[in-house]
ZARO-951333 format. One line per 10 residues: number of its first residue (from 1); for each residue x, z, y of N, C-alpha, C. Coordinates in steps of 0.2 Angstrom, whole numbers, plus 5000, padded with zeros to 4 digits. Atoms other than C-alpha are relative to their C-alpha. Layout:
BEGIN
NUM = X:Z:Y:X:Z:Y:X:Z:Y; ... .
***
This chain:
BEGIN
1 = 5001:5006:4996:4623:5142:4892:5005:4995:4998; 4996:5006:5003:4629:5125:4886:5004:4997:5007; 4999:5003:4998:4641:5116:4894:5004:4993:5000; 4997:5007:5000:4649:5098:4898:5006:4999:5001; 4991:5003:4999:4667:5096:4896:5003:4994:4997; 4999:5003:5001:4680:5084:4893:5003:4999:4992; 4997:4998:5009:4682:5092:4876:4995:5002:4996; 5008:4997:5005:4671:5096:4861:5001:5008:4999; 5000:4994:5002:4667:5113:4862:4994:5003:4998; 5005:4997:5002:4657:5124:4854:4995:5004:5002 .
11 = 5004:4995:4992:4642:5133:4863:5000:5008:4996; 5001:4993:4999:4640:5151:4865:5004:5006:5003; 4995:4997:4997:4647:5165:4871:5007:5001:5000; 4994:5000:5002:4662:5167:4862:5006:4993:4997; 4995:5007:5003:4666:5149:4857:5006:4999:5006; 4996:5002:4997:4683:5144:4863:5003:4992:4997; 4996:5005:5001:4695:5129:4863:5006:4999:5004; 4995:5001:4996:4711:5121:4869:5001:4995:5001; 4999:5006:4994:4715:5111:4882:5009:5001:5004; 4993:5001:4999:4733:5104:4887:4999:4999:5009 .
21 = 5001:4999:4995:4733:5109:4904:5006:4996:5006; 4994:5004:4996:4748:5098:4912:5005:5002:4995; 4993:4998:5001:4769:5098:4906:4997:5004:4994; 4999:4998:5006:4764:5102:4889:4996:5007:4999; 5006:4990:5000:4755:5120:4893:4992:4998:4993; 5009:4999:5003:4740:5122:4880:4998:5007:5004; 5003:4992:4998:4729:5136:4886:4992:5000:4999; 5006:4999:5006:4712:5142:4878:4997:5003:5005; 5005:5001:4995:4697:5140:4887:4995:5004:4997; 5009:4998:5001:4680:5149:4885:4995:4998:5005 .
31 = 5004:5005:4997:4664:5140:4891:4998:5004:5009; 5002:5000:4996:4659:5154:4901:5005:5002:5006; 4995:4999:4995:4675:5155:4912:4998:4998:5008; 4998:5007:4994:4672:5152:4931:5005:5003:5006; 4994:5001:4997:4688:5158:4938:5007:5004:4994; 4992:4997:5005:4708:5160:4931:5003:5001:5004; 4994:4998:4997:4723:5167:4936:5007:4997:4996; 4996:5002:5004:4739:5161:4935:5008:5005:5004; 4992:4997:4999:4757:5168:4936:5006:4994:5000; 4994:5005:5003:4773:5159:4938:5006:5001:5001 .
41 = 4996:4997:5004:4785:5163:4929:5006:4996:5000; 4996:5006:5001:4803:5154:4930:4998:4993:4999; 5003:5008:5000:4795:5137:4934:4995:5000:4995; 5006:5001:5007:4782:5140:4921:4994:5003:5003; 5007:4996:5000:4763:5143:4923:4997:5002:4996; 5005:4999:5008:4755:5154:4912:4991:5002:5006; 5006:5001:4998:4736:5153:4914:4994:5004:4997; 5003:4997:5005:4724:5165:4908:4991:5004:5004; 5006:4996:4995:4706:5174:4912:5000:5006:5000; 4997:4993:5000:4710:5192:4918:4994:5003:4995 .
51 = 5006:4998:5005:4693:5197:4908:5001:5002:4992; 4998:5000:5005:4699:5194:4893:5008:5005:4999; 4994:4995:5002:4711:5205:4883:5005:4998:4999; 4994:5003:5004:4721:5192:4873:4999:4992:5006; 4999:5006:4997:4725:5176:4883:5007:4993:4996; 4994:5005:5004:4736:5161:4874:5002:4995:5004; 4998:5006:4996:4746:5151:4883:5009:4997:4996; 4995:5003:5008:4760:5140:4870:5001:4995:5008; 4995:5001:4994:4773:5135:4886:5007:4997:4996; 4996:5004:5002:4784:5122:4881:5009:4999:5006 .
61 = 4996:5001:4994:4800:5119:4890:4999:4999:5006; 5003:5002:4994:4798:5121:4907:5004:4997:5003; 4998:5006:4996:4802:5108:4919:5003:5002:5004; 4996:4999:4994:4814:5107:4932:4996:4999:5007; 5007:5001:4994:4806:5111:4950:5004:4994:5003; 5002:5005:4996:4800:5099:4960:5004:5000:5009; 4997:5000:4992:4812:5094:4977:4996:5001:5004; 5006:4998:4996:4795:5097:4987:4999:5005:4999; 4999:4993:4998:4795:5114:4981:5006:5007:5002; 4996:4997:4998:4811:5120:4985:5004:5002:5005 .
71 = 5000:4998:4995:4809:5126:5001:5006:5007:5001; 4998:4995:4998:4821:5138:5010:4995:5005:5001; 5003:4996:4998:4815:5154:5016:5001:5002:5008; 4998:5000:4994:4826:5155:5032:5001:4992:5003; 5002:5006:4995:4820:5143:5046:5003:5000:5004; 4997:5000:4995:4829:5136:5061:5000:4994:5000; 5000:5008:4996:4831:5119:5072:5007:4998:4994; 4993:5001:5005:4848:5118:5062:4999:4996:4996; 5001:5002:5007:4843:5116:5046:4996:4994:5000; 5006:5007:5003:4827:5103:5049:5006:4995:5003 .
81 = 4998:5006:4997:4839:5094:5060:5006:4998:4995; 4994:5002:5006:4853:5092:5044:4995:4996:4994; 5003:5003:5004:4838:5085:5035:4996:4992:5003; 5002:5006:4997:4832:5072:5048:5004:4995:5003; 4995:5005:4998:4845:5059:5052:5000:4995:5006; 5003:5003:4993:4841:5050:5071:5002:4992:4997; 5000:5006:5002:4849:5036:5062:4997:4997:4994; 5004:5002:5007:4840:5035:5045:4993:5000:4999; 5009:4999:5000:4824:5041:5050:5000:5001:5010; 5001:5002:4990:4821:5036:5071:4994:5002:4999 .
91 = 5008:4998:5000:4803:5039:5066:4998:5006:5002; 4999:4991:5002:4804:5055:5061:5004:5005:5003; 4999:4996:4996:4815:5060:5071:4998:5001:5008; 5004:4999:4993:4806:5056:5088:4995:5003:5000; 5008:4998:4998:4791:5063:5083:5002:5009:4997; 4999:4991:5000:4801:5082:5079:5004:5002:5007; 4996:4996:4995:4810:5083:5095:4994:5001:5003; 5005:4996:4994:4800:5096:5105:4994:5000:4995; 5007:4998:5002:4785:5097:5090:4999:5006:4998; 5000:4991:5002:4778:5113:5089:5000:5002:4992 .
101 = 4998:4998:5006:4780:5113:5072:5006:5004:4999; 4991:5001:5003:4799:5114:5072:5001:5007:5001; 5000:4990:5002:4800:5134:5070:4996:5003:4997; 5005:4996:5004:4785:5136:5059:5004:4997:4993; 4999:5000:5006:4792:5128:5043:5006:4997:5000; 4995:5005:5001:4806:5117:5036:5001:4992:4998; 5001:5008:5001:4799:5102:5034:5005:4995:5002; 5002:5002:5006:4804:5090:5028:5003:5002:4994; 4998:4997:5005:4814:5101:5015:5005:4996:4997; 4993:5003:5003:4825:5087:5009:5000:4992:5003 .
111 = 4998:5006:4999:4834:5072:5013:4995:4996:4999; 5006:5006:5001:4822:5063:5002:4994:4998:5001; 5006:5001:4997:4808:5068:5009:5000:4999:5006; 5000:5002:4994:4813:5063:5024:5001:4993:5001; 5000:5008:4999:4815:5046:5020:4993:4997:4996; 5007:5002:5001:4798:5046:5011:4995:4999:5006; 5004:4998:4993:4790:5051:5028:5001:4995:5005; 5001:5007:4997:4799:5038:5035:4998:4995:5000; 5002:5007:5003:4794:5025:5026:4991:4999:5001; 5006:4999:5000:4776:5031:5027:4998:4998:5011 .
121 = 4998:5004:4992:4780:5029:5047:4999:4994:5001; 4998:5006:5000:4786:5014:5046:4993:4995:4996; 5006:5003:5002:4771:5008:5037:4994:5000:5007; 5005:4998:4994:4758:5014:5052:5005:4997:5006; 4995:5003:4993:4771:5008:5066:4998:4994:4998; 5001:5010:5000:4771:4989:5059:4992:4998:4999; 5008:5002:5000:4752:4990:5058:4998:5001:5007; 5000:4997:4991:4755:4996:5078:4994:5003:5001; 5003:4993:5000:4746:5012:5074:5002:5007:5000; 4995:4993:4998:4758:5024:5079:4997:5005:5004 .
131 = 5003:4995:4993:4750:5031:5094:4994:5003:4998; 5007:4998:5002:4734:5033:5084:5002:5007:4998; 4998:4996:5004:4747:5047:5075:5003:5006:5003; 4993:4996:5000:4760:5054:5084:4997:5006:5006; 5002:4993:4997:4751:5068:5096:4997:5006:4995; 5002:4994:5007:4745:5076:5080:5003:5001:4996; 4993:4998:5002:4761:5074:5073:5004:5004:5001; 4996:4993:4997:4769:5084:5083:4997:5007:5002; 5001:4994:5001:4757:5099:5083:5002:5004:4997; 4999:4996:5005:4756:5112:5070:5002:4998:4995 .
141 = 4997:5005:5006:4765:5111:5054:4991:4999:4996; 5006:5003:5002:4746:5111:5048:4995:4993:5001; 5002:5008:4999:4739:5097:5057:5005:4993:5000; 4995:5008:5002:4756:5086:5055:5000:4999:4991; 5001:5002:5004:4753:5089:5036:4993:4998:4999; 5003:5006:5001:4736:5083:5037:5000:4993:5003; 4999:5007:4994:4740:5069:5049:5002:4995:4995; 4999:5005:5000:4752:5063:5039:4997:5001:4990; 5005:5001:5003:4740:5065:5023:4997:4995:5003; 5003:5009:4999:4730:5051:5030:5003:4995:5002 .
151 = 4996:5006:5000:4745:5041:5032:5001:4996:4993; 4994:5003:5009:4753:5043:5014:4991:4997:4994; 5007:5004:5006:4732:5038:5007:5000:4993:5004; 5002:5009:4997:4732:5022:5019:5007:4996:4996; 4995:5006:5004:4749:5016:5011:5000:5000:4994; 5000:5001:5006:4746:5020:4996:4992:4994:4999; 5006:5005:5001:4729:5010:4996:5002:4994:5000; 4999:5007:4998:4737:4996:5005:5005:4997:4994; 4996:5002:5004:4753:4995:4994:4999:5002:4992; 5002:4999:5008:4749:5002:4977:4993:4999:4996 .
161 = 5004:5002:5001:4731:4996:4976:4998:4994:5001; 4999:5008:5000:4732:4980:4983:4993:5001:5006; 5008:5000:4998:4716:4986:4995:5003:5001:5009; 4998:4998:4993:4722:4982:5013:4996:5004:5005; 5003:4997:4994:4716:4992:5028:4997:4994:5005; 5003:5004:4994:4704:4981:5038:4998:5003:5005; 5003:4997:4993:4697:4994:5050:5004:5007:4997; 4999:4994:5000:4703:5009:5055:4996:5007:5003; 5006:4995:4998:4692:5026:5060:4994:4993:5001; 5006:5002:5002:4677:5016:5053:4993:5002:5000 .
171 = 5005:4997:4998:4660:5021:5061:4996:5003:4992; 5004:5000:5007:4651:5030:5047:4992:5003:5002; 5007:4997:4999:4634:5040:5047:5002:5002:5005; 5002:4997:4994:4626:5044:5063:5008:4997:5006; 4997:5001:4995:4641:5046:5076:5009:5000:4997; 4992:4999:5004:4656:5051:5064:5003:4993:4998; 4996:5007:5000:4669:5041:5059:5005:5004:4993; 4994:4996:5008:4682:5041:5041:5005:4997:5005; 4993:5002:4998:4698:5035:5040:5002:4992:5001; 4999:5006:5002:4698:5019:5034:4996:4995:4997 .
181 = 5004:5004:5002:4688:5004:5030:5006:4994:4996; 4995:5007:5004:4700:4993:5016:4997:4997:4996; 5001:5005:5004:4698:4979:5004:5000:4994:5003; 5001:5005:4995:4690:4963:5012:4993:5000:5004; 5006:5002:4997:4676:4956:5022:4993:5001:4994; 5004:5001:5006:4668:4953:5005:4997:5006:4996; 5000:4996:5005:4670:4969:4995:5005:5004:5004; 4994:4992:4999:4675:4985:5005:4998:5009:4999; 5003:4993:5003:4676:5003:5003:5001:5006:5007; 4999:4997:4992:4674:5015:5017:5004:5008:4996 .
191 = 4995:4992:5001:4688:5031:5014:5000:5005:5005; 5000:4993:4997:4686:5049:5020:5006:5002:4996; 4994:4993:5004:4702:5061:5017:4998:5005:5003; 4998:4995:5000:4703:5077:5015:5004:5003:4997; 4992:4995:5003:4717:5090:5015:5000:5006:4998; 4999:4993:5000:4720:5108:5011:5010:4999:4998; 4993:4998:5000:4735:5113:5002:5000:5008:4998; 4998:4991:5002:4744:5131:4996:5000:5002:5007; 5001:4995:4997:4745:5135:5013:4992:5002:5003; 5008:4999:4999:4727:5134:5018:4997:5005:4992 .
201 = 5003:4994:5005:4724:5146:5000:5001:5005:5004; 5000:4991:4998:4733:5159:5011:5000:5002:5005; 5004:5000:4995:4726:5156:5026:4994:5003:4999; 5006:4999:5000:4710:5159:5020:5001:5007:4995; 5001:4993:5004:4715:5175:5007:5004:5006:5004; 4998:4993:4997:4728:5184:5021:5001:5000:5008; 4998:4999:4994:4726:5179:5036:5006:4993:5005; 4996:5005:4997:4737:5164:5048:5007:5003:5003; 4992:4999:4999:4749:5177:5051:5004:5001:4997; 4996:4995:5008:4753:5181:5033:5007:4998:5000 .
211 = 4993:5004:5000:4772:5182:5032:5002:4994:4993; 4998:5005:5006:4770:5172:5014:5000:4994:5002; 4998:5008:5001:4771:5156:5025:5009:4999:5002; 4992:5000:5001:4791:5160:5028:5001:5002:4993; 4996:5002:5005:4792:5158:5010:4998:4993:4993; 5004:5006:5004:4792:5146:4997:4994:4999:4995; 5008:5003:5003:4777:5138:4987:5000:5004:4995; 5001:4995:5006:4781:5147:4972:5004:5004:4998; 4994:4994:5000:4789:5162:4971:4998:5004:4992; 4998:4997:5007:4796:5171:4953:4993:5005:4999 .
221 = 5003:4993:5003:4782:5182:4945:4995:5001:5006; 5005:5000:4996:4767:5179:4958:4994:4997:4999; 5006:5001:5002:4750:5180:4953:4995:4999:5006; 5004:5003:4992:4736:5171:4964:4994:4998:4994; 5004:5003:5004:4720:5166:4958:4997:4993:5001; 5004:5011:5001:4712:5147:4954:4993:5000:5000; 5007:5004:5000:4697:5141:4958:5001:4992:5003; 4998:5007:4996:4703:5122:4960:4992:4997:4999; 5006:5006:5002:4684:5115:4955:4997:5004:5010; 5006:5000:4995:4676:5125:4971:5007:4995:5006 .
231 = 4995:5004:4996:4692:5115:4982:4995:4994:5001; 5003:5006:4997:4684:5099:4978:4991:5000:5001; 5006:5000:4997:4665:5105:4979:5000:5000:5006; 4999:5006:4992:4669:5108:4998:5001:4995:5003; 5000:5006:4997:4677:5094:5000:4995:4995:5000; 5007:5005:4997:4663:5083:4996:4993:5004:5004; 5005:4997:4994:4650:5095:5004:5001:5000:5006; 4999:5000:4993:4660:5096:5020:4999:4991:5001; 5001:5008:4998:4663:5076:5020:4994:4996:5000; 5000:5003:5002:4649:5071:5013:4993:4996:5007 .
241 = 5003:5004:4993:4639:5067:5032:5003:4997:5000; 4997:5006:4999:4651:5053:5033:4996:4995:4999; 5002:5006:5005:4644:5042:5021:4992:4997:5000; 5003:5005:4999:4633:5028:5024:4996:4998:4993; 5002:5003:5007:4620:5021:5010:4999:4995:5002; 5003:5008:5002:4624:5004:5013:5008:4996:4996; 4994:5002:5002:4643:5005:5009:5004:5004:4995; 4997:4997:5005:4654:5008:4995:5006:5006:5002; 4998:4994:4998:4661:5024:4998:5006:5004:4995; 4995:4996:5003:4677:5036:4992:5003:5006:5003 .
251 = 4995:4995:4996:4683:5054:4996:5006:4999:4996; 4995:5000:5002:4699:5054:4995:5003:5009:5001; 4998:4993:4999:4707:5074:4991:5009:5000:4999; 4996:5000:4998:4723:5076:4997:5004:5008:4994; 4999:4994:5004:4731:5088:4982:5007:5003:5002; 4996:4997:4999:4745:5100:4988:4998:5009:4996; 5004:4991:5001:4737:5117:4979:5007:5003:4994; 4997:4997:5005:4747:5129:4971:4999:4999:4991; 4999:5002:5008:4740:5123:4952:4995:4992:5004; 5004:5004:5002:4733:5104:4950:4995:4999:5002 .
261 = 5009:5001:5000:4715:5100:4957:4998:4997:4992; 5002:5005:5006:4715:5091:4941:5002:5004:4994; 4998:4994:5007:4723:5107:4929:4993:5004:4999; 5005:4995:5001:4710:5117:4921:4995:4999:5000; 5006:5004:5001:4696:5105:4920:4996:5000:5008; 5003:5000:4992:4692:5106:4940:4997:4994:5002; 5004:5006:4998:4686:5089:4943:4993:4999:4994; 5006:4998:5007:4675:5091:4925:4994:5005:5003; 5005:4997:4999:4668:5108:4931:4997:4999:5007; 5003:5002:4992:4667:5104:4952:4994:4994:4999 .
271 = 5004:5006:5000:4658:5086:4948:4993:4999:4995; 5004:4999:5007:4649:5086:4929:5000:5005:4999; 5002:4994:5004:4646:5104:4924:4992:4999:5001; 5009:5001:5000:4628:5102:4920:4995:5008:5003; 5006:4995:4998:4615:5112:4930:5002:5001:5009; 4997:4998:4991:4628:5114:4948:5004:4994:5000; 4994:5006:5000:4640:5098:4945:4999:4996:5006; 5001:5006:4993:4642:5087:4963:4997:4995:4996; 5002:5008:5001:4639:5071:4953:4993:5001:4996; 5006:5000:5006:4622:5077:4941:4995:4998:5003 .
281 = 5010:5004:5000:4607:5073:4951:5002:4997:5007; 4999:5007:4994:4606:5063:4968:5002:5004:5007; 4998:4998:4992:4612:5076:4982:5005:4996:5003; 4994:5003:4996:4626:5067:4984:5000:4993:4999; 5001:5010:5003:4618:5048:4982:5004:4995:5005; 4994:5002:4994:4629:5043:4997:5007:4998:4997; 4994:5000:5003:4644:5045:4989:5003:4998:4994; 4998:5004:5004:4653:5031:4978:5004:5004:4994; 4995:4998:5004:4666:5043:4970:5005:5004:5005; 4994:4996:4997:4681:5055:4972:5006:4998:4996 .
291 = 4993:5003:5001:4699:5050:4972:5005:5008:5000; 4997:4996:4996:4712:5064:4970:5007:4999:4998; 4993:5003:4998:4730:5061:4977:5006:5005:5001; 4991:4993:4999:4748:5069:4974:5005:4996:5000; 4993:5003:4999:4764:5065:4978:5005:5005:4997; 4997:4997:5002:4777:5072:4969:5006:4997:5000; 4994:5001:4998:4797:5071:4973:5004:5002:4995; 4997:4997:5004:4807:5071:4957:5006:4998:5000; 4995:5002:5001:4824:5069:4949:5000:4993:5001; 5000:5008:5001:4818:5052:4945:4995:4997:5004 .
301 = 5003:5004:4994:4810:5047:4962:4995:5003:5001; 5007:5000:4997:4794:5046:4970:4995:5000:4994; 5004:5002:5006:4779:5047:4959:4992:5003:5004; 5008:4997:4995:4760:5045:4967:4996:5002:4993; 5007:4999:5006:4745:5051:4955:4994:5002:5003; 5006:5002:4998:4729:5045:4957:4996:5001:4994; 5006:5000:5004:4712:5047:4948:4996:5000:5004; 5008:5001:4998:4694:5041:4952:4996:5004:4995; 5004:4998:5002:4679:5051:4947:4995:4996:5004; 5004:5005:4997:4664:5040:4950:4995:5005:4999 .
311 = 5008:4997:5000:4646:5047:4954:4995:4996:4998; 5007:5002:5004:4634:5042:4941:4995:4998:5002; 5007:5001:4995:4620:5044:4953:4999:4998:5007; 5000:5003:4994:4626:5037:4966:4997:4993:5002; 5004:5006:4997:4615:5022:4976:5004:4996:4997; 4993:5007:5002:4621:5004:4969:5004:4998:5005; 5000:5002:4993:4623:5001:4987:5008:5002:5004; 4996:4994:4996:4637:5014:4987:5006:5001:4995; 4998:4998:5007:4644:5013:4969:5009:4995:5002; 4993:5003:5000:4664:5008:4967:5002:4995:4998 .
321 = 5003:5006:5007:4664:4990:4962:5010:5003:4996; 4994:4998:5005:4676:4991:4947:5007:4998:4999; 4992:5004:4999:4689:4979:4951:5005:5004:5005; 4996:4995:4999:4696:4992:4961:5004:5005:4996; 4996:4996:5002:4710:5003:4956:5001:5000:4993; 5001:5003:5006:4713:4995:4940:5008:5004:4998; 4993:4996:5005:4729:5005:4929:5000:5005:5003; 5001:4996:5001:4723:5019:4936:4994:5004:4999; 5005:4996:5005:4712:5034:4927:4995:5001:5003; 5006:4998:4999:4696:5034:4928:4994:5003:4998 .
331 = 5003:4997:5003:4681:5043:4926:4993:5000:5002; 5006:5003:4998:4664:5037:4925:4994:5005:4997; 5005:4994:5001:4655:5053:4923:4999:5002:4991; 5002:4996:5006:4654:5057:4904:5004:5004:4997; 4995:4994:5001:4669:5069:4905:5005:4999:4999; 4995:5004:5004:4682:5056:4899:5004:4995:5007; 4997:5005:4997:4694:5048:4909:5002:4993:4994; 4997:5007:5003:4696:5027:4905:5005:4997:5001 .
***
């Protein structure tokens, strides 16, 4: 079976190649792969197909972890309240007194992300869109991490795109509504988010009791399996009722997964794989494009990471005009980000 990647490879059964999978990792691919496993190892992922005998993964210095995954294991009011300051974060702190969260995890794990949360507050508050947030804020640590997932894509769009929010829950098909209608009067894009997350993998492989959510995201020598492309197939299949053929459209995926949505060729094989790819023939003619969005909390600050995959066969009606999201990666369907 031949297929369509963002690298030249060779067809047949046995042809392989390599692909730089994120921080330096090479790991060798074969065509007809459709799920991996990964281990991780001392901050390192190695990546492999259990099928195979021999697996290659050439792991270069690994990186120092990420502030946002360095979560305790022992939870208490204590501890989130050493990380939430009533004077540094008043947002953030009115909206954890008494939320049923505060004994399911440790959010927000660090200082610093407690001033990113604020600020992300403070964004929707001066828009005097608060109340639209804070009852779903303070529920489960699940639905206050999607909640405030469709905070951190509105400020990001507004301040790192330059694409204000003119309407907010934006009527879409039928009776449903997205998130967000930004740009202008002239030239706008209507935004659906969607979230998952690592813990939503192990919700769905052990259960909502499983004890793995009192520990942290990646624990020493723990093997899990990857299928980041079927993540974003759902995601546009479940959103893709929203979407109107008259307006330019954007799912937006909200990446927190144990690897990458974007490690491993997952946006390649979910959208373009020819014969089942979302973007190849017109099921999804609705649909402008997908965006997928990470925040990462490092040594050296905040850091957002954004890509657009655009839908080839999408309506013109519906298509991304191009002057958006300009100096960031894009990918206009031939397997190549621009």
């Amino acid at each position: 079976m031949e297929e369509r990647w963002p690298l030249d490879v060779p067809s047949g059964d046995h042809a392989s190649c390599f692909a730089d999978c994120g921080c330096g990792w090479k790991v060798e691919f074969k065509p007809y792969w459709t799920r991996a496993v990964f281990v991780y190892v001392g901050w390192r992922l190695a990546v492999y197909n259990p099928t195979m005998v021999q697996f290659l993964a050439q792991l270069e210095e690994a990186s120092e972890p990420r502030q946002s995954d360095m979560k305790a294991t022992h939870y208490s009011r204590h501890r989130v309240a050493n990380y939430i300051d009533q004077s540094r974060h008043p947002l953030l702190y009115g909206i954890s007194q008494e939320a049923d969260w505060i004994s399911e995890d440790e959010f927000p794990a660090a200082s610093e992300w407690a001033d990113v949360h604020e600020e992300w507050l403070r964004f929707v508050d001066g828009k005097g869109q608060m109340p639209r947030f804070v009852s779903r804020l303070k529920k489960s640590a699940y639905q206050r991490d999607r909640t405030f997932a469709e905070i951190a894509v509105g400020y990001f769009l507004e301040t790192k795109c330059s694409l204000p929010i003119i309407e907010w829950e934006p009527l879409g098909e039928g009776r449903t509504r997205g998130e967000f209608m930004v740009g202008s009067t002239r030239e706008r894009v209507f935004v659906e988010v969607k979230t998952g997350g690592w813990q939503k993998d192990v919700k769905e492989a052990e259960g909502k009791n499983s004890p793995r959510f009192t520990q942290p995201k990646y624990i020493q020598a723990e093997a899990r399996s990857v299928g980041n492309w079927v993540v974003i197939r759902n995601a546009v299949s479940n959103g893709y009722k929203k979407f109107r053929d008259s307006t330019p459209s954007l799912l937006m995926i909200r990446d927190d997964y144990f690897v990458s949505l974007e490690k491993l060729l997952g946006p390649d094989i979910a959208l373009y794989r020819s014969g089942d790819g979302c973007f190849t023939d017109r099921r999804y003619e609705c649909l402008g494009g997908v965006g997928i969005f990470r925040v990462d909390l490092r040594d050296t600050g905040l850091h957002y990471h954004f890509s657009v995959y655009e839908n080839p066969n999408a309506l013109d009606s519906v298509k991304l005009p191009q002057a958006v999201f300009q100096g960031y990666p894009r990918c206009n369907g031939t397997g190549k980000l621009k």
